[in-house]
C-alpha positions in Angstrom: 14.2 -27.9 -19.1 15.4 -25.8 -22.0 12.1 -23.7 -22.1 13.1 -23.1 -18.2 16.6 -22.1 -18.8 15.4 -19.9 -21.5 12.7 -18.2 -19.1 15.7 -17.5 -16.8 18.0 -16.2 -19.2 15.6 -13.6 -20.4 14.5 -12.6 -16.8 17.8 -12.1 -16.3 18.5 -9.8 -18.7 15.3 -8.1 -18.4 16.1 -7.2 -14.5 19.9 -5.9 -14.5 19.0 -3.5 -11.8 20.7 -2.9 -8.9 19.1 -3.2 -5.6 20.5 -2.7 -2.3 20.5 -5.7 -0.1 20.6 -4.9 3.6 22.3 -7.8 6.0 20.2 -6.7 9.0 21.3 -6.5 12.0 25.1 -5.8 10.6 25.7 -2.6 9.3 26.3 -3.8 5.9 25.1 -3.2 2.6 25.3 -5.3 -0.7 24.8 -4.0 -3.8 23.3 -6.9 -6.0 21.5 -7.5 -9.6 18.1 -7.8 -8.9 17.9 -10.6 -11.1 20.2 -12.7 -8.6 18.5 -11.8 -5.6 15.3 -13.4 -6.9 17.0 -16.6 -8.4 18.8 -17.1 -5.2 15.7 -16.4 -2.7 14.0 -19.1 -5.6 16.6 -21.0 -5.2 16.7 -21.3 -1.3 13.0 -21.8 -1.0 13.6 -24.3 -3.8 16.2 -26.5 -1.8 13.7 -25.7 1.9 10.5 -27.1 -0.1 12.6 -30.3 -0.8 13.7 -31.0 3.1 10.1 -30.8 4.2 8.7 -32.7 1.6 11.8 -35.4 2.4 11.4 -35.2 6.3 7.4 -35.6 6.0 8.0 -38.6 3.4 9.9 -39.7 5.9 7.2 -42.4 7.5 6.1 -43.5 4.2 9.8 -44.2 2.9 10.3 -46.4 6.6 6.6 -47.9 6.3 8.0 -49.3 2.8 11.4 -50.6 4.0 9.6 -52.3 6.2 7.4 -54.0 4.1 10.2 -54.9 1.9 11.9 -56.2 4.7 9.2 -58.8 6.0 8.6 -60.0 2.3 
């Protein structure tokens, strides 16, 4: 987990640019460190992986409970 946090910190300082985040279809513009825009977008695809792979376990978890349940 350190060498993560590491590899974070370093891309982080290694992309302080600023890029222009567009909130389509509102006429607004963000400016934002390029470096947060990718750790958030990681971040949210991080936390979307999870659900599916919770809602698909979903039958397994119940097929479990129930064998628990009858033993």
């Amino acid at each position: 987990m350190i060498v993560v946090g590491i590899l974070v910190v370093l891309f982080a300082i290694s992309n302080r640019s600023v890029v222009i985040l567009e909130l389509w279809p509102l006429p607004y513009f963000v400016p934002f460190p390029f470096y947060g825009a990718v750790l958030i977008a990681a971040f949210i695809g991080f936390i979307g992986g999870s659900v599916v792979a919770w809602v698909s376990a979903g039958g397994t978890r119940r097929k479990a409970r129930n064998a628990v349940r009858k033993t």
